[in-house]
C-alpha positions as CSV (number, residue, x, y, z in Angstrom):
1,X,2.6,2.3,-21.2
2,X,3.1,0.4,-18.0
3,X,6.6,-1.2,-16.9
4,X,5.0,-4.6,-17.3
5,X,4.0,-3.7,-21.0
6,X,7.2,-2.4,-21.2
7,X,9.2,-5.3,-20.0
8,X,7.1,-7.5,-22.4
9,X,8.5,-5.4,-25.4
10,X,12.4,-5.8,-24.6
11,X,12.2,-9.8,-25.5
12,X,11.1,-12.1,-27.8
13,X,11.2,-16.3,-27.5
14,X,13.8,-17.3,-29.2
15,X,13.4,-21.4,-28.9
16,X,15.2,-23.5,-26.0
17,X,17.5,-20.6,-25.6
18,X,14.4,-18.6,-23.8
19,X,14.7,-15.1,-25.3
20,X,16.5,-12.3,-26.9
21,X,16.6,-8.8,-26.9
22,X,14.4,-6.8,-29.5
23,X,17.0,-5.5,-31.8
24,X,17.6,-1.5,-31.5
25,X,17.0,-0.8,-35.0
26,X,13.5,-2.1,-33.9
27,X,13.1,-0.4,-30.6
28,X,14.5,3.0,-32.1
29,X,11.6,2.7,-34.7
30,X,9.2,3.5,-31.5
31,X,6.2,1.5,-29.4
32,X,4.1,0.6,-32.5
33,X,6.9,-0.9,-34.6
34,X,8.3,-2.7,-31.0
35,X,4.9,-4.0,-30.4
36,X,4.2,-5.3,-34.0
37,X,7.4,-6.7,-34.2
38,X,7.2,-8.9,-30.9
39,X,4.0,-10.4,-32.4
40,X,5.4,-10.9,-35.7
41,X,7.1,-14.0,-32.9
42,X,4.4,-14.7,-31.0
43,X,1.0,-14.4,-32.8
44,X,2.0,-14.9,-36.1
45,X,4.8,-17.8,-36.2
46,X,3.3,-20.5,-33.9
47,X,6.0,-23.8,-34.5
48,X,9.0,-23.1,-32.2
49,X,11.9,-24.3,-34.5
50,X,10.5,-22.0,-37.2
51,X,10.6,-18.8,-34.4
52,X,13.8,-19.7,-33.2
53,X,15.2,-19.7,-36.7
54,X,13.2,-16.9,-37.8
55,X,14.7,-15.2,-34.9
56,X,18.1,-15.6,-35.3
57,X,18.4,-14.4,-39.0
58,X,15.9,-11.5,-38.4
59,X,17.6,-10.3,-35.3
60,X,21.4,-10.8,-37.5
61,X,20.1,-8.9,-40.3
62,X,18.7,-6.0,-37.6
63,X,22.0,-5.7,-35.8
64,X,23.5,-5.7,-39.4
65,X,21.6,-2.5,-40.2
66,X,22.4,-0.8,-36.4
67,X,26.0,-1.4,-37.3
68,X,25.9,1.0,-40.7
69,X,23.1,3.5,-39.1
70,X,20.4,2.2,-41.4
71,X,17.1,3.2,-39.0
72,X,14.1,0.8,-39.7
73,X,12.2,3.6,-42.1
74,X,15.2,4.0,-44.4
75,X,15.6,0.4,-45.3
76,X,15.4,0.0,-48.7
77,X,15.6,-2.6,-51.7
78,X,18.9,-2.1,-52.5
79,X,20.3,-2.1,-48.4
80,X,18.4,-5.8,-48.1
81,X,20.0,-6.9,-51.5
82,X,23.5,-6.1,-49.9
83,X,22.7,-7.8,-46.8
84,X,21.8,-11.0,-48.9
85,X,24.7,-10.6,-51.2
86,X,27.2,-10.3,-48.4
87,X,25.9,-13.1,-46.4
88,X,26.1,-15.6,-49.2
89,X,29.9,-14.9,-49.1
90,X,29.6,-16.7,-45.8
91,X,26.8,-18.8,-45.5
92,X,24.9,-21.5,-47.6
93,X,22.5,-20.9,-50.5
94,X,19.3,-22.7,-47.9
95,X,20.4,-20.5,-44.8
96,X,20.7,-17.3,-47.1
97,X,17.4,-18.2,-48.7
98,X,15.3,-18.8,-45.2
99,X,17.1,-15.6,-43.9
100,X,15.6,-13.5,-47.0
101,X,12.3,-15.2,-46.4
102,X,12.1,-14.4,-42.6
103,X,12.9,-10.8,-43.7
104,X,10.6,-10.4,-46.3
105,X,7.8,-12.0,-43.9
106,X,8.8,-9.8,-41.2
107,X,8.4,-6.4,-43.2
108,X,5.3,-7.7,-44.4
109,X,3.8,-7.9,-41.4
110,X,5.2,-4.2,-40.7
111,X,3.3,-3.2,-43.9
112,X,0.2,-4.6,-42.5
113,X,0.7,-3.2,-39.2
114,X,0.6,0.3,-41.1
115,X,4.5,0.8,-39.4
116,X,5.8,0.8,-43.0
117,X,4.7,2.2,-46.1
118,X,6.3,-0.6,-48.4
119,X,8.1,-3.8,-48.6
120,X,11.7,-3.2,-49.3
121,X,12.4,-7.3,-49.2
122,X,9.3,-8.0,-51.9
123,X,11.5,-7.8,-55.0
124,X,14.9,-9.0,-53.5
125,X,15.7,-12.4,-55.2
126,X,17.6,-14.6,-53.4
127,X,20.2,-17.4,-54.6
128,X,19.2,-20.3,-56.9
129,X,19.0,-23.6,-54.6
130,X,17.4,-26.7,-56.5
131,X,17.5,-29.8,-54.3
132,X,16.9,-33.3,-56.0
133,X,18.7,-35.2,-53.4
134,X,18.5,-34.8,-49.5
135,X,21.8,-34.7,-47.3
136,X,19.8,-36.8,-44.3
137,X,22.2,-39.6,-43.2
138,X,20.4,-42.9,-44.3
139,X,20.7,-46.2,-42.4
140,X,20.5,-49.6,-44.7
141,X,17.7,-52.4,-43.3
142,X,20.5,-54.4,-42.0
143,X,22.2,-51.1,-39.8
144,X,18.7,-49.9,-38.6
145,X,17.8,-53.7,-37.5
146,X,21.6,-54.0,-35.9
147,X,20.9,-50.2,-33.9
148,X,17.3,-51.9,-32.6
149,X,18.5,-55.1,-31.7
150,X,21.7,-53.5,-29.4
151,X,19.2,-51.6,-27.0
152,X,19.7,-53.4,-23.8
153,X,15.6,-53.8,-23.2
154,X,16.2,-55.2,-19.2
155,X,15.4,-51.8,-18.4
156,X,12.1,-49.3,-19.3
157,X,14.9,-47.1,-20.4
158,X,15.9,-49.4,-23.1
159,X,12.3,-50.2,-24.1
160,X,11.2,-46.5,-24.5
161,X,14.4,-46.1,-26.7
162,X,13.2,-48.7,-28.8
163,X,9.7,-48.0,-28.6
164,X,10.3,-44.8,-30.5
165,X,13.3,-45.2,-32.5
166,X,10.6,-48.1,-33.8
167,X,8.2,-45.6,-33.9
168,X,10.1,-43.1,-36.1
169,X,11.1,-45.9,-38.7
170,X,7.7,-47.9,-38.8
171,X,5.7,-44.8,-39.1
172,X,8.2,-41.8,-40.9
173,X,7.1,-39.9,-38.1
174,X,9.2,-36.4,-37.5
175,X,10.6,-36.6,-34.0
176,X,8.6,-33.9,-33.2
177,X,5.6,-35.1,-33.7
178,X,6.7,-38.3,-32.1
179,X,7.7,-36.7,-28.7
180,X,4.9,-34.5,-28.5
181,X,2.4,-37.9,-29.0
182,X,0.2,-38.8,-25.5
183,X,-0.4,-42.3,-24.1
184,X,-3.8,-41.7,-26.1
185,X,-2.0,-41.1,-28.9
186,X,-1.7,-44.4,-29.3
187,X,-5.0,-46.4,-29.8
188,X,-7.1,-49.2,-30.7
189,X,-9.0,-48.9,-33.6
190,X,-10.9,-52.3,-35.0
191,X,-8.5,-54.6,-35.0
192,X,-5.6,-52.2,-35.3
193,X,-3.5,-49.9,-33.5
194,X,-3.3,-46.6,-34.5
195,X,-0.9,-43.7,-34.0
196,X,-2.1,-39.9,-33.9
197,X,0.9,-37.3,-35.4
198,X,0.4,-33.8,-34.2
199,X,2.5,-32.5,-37.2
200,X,3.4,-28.9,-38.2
201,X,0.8,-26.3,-38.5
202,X,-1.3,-28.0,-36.0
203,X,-2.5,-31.0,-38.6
204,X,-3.6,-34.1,-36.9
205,X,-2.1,-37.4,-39.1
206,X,-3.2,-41.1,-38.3
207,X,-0.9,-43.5,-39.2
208,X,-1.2,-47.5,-39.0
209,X,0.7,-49.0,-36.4
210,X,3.4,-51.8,-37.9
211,X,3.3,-55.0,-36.5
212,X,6.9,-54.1,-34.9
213,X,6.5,-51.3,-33.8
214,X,3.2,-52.6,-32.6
215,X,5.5,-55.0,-30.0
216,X,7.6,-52.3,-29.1
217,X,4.9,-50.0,-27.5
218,X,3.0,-52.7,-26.2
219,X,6.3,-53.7,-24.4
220,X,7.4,-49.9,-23.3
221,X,4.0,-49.5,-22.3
222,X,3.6,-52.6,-19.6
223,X,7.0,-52.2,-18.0
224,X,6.2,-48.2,-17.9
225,X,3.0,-48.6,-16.2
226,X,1.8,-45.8,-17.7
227,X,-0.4,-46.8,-19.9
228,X,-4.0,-46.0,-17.4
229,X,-2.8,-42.5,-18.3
230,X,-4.0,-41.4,-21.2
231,X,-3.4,-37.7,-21.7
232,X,0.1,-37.9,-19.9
233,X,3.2,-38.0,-22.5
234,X,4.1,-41.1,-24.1
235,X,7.7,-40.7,-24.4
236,X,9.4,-39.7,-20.9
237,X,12.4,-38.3,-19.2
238,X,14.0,-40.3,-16.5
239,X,15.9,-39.6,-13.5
240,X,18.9,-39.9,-12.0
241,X,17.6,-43.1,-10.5
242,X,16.6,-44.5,-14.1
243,X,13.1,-44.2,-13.2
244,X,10.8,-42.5,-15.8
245,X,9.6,-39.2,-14.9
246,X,6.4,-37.0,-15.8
247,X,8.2,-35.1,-17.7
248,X,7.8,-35.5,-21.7
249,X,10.9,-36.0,-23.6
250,X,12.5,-32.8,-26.0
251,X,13.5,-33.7,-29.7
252,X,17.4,-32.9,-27.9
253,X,16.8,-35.6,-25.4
254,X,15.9,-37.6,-28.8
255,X,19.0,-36.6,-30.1
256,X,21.4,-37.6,-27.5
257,X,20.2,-41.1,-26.9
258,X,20.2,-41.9,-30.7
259,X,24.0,-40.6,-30.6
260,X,24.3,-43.0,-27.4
261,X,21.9,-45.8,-29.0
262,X,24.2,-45.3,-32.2
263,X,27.9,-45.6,-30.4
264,X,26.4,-48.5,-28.3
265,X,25.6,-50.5,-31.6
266,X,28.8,-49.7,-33.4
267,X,27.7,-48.0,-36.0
268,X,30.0,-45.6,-37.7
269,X,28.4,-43.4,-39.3
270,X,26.6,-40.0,-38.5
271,X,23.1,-40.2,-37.9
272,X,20.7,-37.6,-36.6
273,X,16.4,-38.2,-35.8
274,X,15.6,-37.6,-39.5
275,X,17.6,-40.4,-40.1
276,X,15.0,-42.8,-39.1
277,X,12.2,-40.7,-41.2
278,X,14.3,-41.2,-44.3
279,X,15.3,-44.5,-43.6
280,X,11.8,-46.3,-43.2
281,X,10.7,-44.4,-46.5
282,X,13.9,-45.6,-48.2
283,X,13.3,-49.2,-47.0
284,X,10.0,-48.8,-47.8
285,X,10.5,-48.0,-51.6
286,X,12.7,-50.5,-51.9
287,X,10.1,-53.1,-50.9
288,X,8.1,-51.7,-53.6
289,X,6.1,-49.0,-52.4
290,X,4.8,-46.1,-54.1
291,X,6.4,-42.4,-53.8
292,X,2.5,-41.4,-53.2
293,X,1.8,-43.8,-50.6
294,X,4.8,-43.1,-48.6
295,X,4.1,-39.0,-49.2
296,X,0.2,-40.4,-47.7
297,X,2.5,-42.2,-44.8
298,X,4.8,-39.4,-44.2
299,X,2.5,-36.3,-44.4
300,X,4.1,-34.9,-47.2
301,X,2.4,-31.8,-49.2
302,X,4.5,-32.7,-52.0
303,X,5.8,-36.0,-53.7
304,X,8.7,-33.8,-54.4
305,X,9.8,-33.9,-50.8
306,X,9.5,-37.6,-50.1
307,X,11.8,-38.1,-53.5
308,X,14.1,-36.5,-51.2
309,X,14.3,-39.2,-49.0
310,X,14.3,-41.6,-51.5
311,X,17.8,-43.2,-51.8
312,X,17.2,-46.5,-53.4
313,X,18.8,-45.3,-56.6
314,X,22.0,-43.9,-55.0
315,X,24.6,-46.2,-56.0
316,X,25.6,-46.1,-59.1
317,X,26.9,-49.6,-60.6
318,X,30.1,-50.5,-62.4
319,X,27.9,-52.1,-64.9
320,X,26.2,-49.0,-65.9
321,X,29.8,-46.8,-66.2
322,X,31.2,-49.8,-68.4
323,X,28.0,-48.5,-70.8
324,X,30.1,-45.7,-71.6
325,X,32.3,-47.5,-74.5
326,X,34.4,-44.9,-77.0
């Protein structure tokens, strides 16, 4: 094997951070198990937050094993249920469960890759998780209308803030798929605009444009005056000199201007970019829309996971406790 080859085998991507080292248990195993491992990474997981994640609980549970002499050959039912047992003494019943599914994908590929026999994760059961409600921070009509209206739009800045914090509300839109949109992305069709979603797994989604949101691209658009630019990014960095650059935005630069955009408006509560995807569901099922419409809007494989957004039975009322007469 050549030093380039060899080089290639010592990392794999691990997300914004760049890359990691290949975990010794791994590299001890020899060139085939190195090799099928790094494209475990590369060819078979293609989103980036699912690698990066995958990454860091594989590459935990393989340092795990180098720390008790477990080689990669000897790894067996029992060693992964201890693994899972002792890290749900530290972690949380969704990290312990997506760490046992990274695993049990990994050695799965290893099995096809004819470097192991069997699947020692296949039969490990993790812990029982049910989620009904989701955790995502939700902002009322009235809080998301007060964050929109304090955006100081005098500057492109403050219109491309807008533009797709509108965006995220108006459409559900994942931030991801919203900073990874074009200037095409965002098109006439008929009499309506359109905007194209490249969600996970590669699917294209088309959603309606909202007559707000609607005004706020058109508006981010003409004072950006990149609009003749069609496959450039929609959503841009800017400069020191508070100029837009060529650059397209990250989901992190997302996240810092909502914490700015959220300070700014005086809102005191903690809200991340989902917050905008369950919030414009919410507000939508309060104005009477349908849990399978807003799973159509939203992109949802399963009504189950909108409901999860859905927090316009939340509050409890006095009247209803006051039922409980003894």
């Amino acid at each position: 094997m050549s030093d380039g080859s060899k080089n290639a085998l010592t990392t794999i991507p691990h997300g914004d951070s760049g890359a990691i080292a290949l975990p010794a248990v791994i590299t001890g195993a020899g060139e085939r198990a190195a090799r099928r491992f790094l494209e475990f990474f590369t060819a078979n997981i293609r989103n980036p937050n699912t690698r990066a994640a995958y990454a860091r609980a594989v590459s935990d549970f393989c340092a795990w094993l180098d720390a008790r002499g477990v080689p990669l050959d000897r790894v067996e039912p029992v060693i992964v249920a201890a693994y899972v047992e002792e890290l749900g003494r530290a972690k949380s019943a969704p990290t312990v469960k997506q760490a046992l599914a990274a695993i049990r994908m990994l050695f799965d590929w290893l099995v096809v890759g004819q470097v192991l026999p069997m699947n020692p994760a296949a039969s490990v059961r993790g812990p029982s998780h049910v989620v009904k409600r989701g955790k995502t921070p939700v902002l009322t009509a009235d809080q998301a209308r007060q964050l929109l209206d304090a955006i100081d739009i005098s500057t492109v800045i403050g219109l491309r803030d807008r533009a797709l914090i509108g965006l995220m509300v108006y459409s559900f839109a994942r931030v991801g798929a919203a900073v990874a949109m074009n200037v095409e992305d965002y098109y006439a069709s008929g009499k309506r605009w359109w905007f194209r979603l490249h969600e996970k797994g590669g699917k294209r989604h088309e959603v309606p444009a909202h007559h707000n949101a609607e005004a706020y691209l058109d508006a981010y658009l003409q004072a950006a005056g990149i609009d003749g630019g069609a496959k450039g990014p929609l959503f841009r960095t800017a400069g020191r000199d508070r100029q837009l650059t060529g650059n397209r935005m990250h989901r992190l630069d997302a996240l810092r201007m909502i914490y700015r955009r959220a300070a700014d408006a005086g809102l005191d509560v903690h809200i991340c970019c989902h917050t905008f995807r369950a919030t414009g569901i919410t507000a939508y099922l309060e104005n009477g829309g349908t849990i399978e419409k807003a799973q159509q809007i939203a992109a949802h494989e399963s009504p189950r996971t909108t409901k999860l957004y859905d927090r316009t039975h939340d509050e409890l009322t006095l009247d209803e406790i006051e039922r409980i007469v003894i």
